[in-house]
PAFI-348946 format. One record per residue (C-alpha): residue in one letter; x, z, y. Coordinates in Angstrom, 1 decimal, decimal comma. Example, Ala and Ser with C-alpha at 12.3 -4.5 7.8 and 13.67 -1.06 7.14 Angstrom:
2
+---------+--------+--------+--------+
| residuo |     px |     pz |     py |
+---------+--------+--------+--------+
|       A |   12,3 |    7,8 |   -4,5 |
|       S |   13,7 |    7,1 |   -1,1 |
+---------+--------+--------+--------+
***
This chain:
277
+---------+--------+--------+--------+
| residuo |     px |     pz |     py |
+---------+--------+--------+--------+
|       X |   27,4 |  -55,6 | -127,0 |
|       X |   26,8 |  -59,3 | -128,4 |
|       X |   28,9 |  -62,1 | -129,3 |
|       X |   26,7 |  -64,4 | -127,6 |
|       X |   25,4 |  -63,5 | -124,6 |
|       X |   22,9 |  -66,4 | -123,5 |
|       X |   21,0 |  -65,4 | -126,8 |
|       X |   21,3 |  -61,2 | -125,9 |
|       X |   19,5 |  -62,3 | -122,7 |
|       X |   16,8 |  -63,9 | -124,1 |
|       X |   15,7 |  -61,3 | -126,5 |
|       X |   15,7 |  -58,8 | -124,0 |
|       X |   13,9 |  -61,1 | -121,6 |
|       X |   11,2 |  -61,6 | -123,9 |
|       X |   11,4 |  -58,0 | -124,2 |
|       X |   10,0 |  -57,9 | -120,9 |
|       X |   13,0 |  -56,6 | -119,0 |
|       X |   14,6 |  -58,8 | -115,4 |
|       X |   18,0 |  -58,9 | -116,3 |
|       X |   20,2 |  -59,1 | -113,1 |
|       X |   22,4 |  -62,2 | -112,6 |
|       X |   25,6 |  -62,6 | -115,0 |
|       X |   28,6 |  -60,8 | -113,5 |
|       X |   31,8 |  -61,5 | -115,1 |
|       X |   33,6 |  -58,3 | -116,0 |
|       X |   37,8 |  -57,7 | -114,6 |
|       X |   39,7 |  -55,2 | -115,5 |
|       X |   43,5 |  -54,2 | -116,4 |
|       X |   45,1 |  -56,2 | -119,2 |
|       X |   47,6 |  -54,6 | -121,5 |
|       X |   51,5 |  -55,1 | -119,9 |
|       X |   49,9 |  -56,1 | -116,6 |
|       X |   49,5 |  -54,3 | -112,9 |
|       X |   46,8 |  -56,0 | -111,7 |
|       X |   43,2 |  -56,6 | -112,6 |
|       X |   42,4 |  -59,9 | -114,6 |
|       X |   38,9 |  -61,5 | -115,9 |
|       X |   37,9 |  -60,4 | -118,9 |
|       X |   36,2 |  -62,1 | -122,3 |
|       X |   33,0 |  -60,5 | -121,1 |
|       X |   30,6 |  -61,0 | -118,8 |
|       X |   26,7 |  -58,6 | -118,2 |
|       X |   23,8 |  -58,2 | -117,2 |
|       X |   21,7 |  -55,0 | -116,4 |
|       X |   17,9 |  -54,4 | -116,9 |
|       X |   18,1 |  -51,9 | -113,8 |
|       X |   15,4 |  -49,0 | -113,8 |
|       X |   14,3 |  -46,4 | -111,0 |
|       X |   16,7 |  -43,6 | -113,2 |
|       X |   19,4 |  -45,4 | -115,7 |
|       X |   19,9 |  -48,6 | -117,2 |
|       X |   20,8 |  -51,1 | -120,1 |
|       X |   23,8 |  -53,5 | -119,9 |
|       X |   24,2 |  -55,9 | -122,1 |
|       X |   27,7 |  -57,0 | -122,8 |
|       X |   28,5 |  -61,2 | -124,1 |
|       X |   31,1 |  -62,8 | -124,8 |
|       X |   31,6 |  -65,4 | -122,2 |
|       X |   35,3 |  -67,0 | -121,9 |
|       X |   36,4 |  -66,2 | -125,7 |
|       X |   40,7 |  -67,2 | -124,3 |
|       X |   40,8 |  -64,2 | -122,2 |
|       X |   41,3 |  -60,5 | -123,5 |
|       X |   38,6 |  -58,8 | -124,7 |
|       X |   38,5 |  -54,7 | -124,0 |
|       X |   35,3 |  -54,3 | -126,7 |
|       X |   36,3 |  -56,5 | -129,8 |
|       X |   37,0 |  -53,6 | -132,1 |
|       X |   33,6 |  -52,6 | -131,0 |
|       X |   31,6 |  -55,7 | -131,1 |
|       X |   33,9 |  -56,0 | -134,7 |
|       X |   32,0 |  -52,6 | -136,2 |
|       X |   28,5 |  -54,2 | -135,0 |
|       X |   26,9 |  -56,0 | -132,4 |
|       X |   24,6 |  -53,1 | -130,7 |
|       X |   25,0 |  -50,3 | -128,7 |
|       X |   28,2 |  -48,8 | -128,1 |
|       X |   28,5 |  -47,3 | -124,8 |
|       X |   27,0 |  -44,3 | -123,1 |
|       X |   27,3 |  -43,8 | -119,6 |
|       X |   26,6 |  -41,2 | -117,3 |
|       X |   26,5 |  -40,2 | -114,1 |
|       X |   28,3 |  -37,9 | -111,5 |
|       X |   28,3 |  -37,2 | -108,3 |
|       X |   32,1 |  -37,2 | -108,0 |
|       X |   34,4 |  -38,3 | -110,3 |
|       X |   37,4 |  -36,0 | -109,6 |
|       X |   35,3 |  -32,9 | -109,7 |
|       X |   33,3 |  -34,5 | -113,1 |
|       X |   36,8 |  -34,6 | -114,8 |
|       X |   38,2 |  -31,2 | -113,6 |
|       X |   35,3 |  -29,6 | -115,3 |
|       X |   35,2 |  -32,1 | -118,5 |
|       X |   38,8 |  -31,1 | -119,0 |
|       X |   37,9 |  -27,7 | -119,5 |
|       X |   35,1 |  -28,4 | -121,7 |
|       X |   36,8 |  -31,4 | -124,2 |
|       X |   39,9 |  -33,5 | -124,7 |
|       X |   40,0 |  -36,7 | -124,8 |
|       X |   38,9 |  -38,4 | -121,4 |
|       X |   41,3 |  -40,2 | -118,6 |
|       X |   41,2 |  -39,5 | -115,3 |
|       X |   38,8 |  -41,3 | -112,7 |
|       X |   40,0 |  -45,2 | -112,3 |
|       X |   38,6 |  -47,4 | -109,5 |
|       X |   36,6 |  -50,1 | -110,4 |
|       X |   34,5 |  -53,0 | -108,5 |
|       X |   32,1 |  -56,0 | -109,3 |
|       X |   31,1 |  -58,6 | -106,7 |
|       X |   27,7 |  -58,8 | -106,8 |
|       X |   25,5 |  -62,3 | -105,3 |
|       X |   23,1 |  -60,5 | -102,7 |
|       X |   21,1 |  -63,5 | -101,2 |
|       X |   23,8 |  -65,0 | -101,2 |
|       X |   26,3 |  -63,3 |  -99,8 |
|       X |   29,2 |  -61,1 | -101,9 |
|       X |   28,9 |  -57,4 | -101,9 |
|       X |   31,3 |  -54,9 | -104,1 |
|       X |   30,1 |  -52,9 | -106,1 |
|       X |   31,9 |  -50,2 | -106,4 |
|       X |   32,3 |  -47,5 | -108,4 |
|       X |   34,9 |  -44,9 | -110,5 |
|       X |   35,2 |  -44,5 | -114,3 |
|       X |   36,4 |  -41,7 | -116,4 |
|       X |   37,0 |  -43,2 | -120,1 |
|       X |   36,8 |  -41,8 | -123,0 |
|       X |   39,7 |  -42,1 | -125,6 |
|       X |   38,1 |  -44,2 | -128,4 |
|       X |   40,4 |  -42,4 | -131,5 |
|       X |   38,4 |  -38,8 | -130,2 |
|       X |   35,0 |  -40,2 | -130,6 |
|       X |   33,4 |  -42,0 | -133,4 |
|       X |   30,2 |  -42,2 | -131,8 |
|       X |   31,4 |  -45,2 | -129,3 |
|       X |   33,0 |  -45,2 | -125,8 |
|       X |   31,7 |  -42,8 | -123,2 |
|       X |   32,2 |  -43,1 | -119,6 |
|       X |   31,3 |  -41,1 | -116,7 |
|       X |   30,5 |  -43,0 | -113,9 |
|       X |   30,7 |  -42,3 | -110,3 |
|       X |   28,3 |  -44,9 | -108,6 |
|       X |   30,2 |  -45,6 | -104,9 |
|       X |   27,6 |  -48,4 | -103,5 |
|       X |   24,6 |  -48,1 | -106,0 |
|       X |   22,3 |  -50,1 | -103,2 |
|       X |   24,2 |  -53,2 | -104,5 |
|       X |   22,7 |  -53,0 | -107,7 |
|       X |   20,1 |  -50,5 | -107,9 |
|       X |   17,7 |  -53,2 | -105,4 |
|       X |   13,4 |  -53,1 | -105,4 |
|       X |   13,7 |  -57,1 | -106,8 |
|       X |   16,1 |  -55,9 | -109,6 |
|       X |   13,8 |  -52,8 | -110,9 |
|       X |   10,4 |  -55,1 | -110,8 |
|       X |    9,9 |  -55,6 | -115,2 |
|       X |    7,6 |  -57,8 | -116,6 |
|       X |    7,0 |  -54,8 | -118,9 |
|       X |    6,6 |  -52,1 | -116,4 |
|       X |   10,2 |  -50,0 | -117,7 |
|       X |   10,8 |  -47,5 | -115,3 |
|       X |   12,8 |  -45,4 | -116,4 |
|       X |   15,4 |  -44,8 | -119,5 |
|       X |   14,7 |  -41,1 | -120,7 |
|       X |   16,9 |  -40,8 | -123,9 |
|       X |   19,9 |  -42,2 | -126,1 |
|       X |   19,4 |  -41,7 | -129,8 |
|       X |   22,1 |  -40,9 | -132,1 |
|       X |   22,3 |  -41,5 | -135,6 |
|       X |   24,7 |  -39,5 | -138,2 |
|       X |   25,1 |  -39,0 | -141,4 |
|       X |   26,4 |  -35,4 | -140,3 |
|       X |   24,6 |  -34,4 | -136,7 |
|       X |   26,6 |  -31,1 | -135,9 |
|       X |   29,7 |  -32,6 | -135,4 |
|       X |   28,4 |  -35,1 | -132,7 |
|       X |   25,8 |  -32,3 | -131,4 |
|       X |   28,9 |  -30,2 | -130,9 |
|       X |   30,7 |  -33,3 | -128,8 |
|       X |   27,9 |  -34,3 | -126,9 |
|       X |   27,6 |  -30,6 | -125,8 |
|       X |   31,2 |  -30,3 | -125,2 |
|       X |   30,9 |  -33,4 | -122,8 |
|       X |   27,9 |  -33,1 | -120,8 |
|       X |   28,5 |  -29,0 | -120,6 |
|       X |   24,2 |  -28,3 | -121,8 |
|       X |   23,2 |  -26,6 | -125,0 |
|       X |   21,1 |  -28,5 | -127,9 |
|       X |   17,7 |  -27,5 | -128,4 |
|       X |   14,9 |  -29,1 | -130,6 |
|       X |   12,6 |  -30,7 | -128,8 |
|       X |    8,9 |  -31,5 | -129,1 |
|       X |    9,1 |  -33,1 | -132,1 |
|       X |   11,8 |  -30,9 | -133,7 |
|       X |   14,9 |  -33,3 | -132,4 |
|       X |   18,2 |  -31,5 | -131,8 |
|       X |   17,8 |  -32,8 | -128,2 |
|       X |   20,5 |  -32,3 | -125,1 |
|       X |   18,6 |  -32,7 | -122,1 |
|       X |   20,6 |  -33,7 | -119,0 |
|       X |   20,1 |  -31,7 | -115,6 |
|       X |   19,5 |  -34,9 | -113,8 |
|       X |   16,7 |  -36,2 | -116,1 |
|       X |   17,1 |  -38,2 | -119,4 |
|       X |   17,9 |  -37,0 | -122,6 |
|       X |   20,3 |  -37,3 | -125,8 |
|       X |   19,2 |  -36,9 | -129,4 |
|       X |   21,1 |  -36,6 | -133,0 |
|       X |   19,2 |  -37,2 | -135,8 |
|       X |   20,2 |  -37,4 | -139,7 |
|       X |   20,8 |  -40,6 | -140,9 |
|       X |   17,9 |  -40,3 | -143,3 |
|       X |   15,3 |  -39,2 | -141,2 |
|       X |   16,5 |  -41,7 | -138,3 |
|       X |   15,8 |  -44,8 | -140,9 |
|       X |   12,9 |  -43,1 | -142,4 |
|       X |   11,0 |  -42,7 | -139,1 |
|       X |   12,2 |  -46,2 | -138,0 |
|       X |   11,9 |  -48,5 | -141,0 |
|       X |   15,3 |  -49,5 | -140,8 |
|       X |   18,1 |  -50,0 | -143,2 |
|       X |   21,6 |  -48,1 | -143,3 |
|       X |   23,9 |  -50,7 | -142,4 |
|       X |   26,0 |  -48,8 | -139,8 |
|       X |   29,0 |  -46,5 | -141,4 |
|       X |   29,9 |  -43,4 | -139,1 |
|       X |   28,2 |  -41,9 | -136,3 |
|       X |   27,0 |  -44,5 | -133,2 |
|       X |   23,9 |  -45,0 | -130,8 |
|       X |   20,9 |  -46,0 | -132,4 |
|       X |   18,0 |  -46,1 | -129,8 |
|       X |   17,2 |  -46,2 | -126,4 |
|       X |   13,5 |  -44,7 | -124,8 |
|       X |   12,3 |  -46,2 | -122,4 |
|       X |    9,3 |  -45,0 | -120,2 |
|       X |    6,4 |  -47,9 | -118,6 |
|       X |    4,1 |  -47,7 | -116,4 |
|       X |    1,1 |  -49,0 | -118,8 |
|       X |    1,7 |  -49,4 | -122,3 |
|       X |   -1,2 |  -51,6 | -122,8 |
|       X |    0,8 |  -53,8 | -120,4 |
|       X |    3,9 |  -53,7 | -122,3 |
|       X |    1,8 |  -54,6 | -125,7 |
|       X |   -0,1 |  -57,7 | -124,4 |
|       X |    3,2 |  -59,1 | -123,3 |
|       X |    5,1 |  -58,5 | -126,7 |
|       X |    2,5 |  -59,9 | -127,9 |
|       X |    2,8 |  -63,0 | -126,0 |
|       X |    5,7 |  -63,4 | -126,2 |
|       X |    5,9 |  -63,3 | -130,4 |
|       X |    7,8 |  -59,6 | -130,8 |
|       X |    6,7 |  -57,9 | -133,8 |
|       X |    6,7 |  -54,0 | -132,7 |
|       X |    5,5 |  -51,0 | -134,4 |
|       X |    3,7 |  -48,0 | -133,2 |
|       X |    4,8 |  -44,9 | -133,4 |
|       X |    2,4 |  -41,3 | -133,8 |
|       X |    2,5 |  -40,8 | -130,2 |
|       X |    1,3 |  -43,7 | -129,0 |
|       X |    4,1 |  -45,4 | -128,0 |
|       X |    5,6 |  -48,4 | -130,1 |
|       X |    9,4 |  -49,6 | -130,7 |
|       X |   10,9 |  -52,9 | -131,9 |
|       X |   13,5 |  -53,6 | -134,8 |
|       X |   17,5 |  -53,6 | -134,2 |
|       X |   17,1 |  -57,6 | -135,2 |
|       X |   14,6 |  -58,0 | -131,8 |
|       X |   16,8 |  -55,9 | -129,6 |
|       X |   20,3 |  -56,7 | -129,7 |
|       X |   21,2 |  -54,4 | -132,3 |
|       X |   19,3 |  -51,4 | -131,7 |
|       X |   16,3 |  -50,0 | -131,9 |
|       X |   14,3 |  -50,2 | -128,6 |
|       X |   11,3 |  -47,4 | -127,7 |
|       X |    8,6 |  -47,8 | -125,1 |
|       X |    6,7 |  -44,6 | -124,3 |
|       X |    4,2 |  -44,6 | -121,4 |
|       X |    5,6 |  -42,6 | -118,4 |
+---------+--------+--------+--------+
***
């Protein structure tokens, strides 16, 4: 989430990533029954498994859903994922957690050469006073064909995928324990040690101490409480990916694997991985 979104766009676009056309964002308004246009408008770097949106600020008169979020920092603040059906998704969160609402319908209208297509789709919200990490929602995708399109998952820098979310605490068990609690799969270290939740349908979430998350990325600690740090993403050639930061004037660092990642300040608020797939 940004305050400005014209600017969030071009960072990410010289980040390599074809950002889908700006869809203005409607949704319920406090004291009113029907949907109304929000403060907000996005855009989506769409990839053949997941996603980043990146939320602006757009028409600053209307209500804003996020500002206590985009308040605490511009960054990452939401993670989203998927089920197959929302009703059976919440019948088995409920036994797992508290804290989620039940399914609400949603839609966007989406230009499709021209012509208007909803997208559709049904969100289960999470309450924000149970989790300090951010807001999570689990999405039910109703039309994903309207989005998920060959022209919109075509990247400059060859992203094909986003593999994990990385979270940063000064205290990981806690948020292990919800993460666990919400997605129903144990934590495990992974390759490189991680406490690491790996998610049946591909993709992965990570906690990692404060410390050792601005140790291992050069960064400062700025943030207070729990929230997303990082986002992987895989490409298809990383020498690719390299020769167009380059170009395009993004300092990056490498990391021991051979991947590299770029700064919070270069990626809307959070730091931003490429491994090669």
């Amino acid at each position: 989430m940004v305050r400005d979104l014209d600017q969030g766009a071009d960072k990410w676009e010289r980040l390599g990533f074809q950002l889908s056309p700006r869809s203005p964002q409607i949704g319920y308004i406090p004291g009113q029954d029907v949907m109304q246009p929000w403060a907000t408008s996005n855009h989506c770097a769409m990839f053949e498994r997941g996603y980043l949106e990146l939320i602006g600020i757009t028409e600053p008169t209307n209500f804003n859903p996020w500002n206590r979020f985009i308040q605490r920092f511009e960054g990452p603040h939401i993670s989203a994922l998927r089920c197959r059906e929302a009703n059976r998704a919440f019948a088995s969160l409920r036994d797992r957690t508290d804290g989620f609402d039940p399914p609400v319908q949603r839609q966007r209208n989406i230009s499709v050469e021209g012509a208007i297509q909803a997208f559709r789709f049904r969100n289960i919200f999470s309450q924000d006073e149970h989790y300090p990490e951010g807001r999570f929602i689990i999405i039910e995708h109703q039309t994903p064909e309207v989005i998920w399109r060959p022209e919109l998952m075509t990247h400059p820098n060859g992203a094909r995928a986003l593999t994990a979310l990385l979270f940063c605490a000064e205290n990981p068990q806690p948020t292990l324990d919800r993460l666990t609690a919400i997605t129903g799969e144990p934590a495990a270290p992974d390759a490189h040690g991680d406490p690491t939740i790996s998610l049946r349908d591909g993709g992965a979430l990570v906690v990692l101490d404060s410390n050792i998350f601005h140790a291992r990325y050069e960064t400062e600690t700025t943030k207070k409480g729990p929230h997303i740090a990082a986002a992987i993403v895989q490409v298809e050639d990383m020498d690719r990916t390299i020769s167009l930061l380059t170009t395009n004037g993004v300092p990056m660092h490498r990391t021991p694997n051979g991947g590299i990642w770029v700064a919070p300040q270069d990626a809307n608020g959070g730091v931003l991985q490429f491994e090669q797939v």
